[in-house]
Backbone bond lengths (Angstrom), bond angles and torsions (degrees), N, CA, C in turn:
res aa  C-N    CA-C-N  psi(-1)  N-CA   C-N-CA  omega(-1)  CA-C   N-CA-C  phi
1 X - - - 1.449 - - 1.524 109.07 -
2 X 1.021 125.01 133.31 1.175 142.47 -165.84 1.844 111.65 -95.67
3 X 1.769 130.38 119.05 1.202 118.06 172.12 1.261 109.12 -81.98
4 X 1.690 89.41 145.01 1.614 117.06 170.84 1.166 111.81 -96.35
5 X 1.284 148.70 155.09 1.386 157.57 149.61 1.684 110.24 -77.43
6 X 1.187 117.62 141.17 1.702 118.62 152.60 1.219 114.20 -40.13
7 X 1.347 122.00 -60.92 1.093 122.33 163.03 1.753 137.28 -3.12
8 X 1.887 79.87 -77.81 2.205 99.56 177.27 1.595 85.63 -68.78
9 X 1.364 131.40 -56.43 1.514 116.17 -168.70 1.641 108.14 -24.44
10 X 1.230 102.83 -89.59 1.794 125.90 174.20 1.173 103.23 -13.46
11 X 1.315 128.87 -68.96 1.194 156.61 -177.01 1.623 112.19 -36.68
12 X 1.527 105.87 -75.85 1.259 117.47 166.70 1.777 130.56 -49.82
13 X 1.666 97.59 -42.03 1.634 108.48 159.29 1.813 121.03 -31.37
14 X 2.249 90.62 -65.71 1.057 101.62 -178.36 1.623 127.62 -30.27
15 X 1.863 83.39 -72.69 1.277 103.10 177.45 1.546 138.95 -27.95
16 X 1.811 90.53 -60.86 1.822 102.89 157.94 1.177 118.23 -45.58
17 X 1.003 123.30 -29.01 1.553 104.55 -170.68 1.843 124.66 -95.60
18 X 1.436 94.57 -21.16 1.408 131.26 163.10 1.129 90.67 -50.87
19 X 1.399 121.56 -77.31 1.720 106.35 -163.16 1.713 112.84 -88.82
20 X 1.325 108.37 9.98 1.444 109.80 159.00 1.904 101.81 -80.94
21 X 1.407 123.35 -35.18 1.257 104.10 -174.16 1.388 101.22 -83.12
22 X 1.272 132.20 -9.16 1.823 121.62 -178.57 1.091 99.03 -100.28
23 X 1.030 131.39 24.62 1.676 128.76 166.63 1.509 116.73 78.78
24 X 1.527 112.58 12.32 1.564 108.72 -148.66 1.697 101.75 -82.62
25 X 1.267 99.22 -45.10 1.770 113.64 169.74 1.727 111.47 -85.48
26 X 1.668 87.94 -178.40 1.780 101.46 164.99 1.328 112.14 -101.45
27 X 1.479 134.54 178.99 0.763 138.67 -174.36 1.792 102.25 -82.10
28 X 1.003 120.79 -61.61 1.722 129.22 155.07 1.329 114.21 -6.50
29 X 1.830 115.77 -56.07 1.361 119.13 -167.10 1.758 97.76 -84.72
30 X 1.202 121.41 -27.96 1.535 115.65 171.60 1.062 116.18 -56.06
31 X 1.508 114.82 -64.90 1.625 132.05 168.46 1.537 102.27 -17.93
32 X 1.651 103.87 -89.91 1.404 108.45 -177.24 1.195 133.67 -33.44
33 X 1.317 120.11 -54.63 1.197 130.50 171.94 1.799 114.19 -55.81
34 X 0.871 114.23 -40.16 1.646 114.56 -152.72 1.718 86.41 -82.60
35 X 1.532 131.78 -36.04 1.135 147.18 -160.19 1.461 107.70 -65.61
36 X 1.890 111.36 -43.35 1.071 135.81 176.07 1.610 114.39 -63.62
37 X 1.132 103.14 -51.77 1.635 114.47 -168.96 1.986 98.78 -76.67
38 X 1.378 110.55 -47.84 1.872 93.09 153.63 0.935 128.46 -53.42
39 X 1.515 144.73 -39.72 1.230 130.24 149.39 1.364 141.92 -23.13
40 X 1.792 101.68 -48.04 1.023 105.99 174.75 1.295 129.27 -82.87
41 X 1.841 112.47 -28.07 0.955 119.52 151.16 1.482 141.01 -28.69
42 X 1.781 88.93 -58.16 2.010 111.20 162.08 1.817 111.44 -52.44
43 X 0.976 126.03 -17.24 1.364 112.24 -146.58 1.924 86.07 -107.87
44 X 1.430 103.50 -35.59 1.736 98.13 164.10 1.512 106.71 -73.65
45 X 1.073 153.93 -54.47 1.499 141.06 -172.55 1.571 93.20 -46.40
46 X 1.460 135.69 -41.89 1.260 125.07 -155.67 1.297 109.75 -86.08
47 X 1.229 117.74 -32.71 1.905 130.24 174.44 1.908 110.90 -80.12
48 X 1.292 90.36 -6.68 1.606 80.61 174.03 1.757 109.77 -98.95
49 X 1.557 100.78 -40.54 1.775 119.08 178.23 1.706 94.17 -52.47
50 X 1.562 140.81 -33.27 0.986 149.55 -159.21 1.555 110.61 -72.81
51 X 1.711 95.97 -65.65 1.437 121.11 158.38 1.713 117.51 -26.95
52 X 1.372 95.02 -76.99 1.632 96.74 168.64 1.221 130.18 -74.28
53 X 1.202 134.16 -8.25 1.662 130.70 121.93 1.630 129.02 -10.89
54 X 1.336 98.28 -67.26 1.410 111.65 -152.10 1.943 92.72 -88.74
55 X 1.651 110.08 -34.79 1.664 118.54 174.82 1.744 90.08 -48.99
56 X 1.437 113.88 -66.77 1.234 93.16 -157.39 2.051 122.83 -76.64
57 X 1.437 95.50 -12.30 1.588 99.86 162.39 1.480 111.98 -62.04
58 X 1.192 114.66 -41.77 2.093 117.20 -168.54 1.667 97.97 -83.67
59 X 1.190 111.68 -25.38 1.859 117.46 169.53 1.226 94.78 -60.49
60 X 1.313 138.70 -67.23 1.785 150.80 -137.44 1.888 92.85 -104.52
61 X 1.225 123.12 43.51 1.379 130.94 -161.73 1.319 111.58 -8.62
62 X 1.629 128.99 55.38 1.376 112.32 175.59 1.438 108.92 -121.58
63 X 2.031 123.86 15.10 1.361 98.79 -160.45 2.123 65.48 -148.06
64 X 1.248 99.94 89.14 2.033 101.77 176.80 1.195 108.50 -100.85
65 X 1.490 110.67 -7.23 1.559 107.58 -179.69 1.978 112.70 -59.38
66 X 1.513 85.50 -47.60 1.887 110.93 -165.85 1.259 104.96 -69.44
67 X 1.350 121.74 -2.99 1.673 121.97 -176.74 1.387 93.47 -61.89
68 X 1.482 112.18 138.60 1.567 139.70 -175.37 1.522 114.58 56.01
69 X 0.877 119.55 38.02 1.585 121.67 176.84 1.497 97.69 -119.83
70 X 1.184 91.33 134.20 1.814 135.19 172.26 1.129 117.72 -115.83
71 X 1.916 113.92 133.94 1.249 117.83 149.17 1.125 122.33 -110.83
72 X 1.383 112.37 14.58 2.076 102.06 171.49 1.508 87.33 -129.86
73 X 1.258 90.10 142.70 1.664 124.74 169.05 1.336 103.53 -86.83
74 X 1.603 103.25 128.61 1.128 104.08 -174.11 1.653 104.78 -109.72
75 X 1.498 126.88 137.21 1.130 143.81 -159.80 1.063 108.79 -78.20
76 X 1.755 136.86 135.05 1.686 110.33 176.31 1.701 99.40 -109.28
């Protein structure tokens, strides 16, 4: 599986819809697509809210197991 950035998300949204207004796509392939890329979008708001979860459990010393654990890969 390949990482995406917020960034290409946004990006890709844009785009779809760009060529949904020049006629280049269907409305179906916008749909789909744009539906997909919120998802993925959703799935970083949810791994970051997670992140700062667990910061403020290992802050409030009750969660030492989770110290250094990550769920987003960070891209170089």
């Amino acid at each position: 599986m390949q990482n995406v950035t917020l960034a290409e998300c946004r990006r890709a949204i844009y785009e779809q819809f760009a060529a949904l207004k020049n006629g280049k796509i269907s409305i179906d392939e916008a749909l789909a697509s744009s539906k997909l890329m919120h998802q993925i979008i959703n799935s970083y708001d949810v791994e970051v809210k997670a992140i700062e979860a667990a910061t403020r459990a290992i802050n409030a010393g009750i969660a030492t197991d989770i110290e250094g654990m990550t769920l987003i890969t960070i891209k170089d």
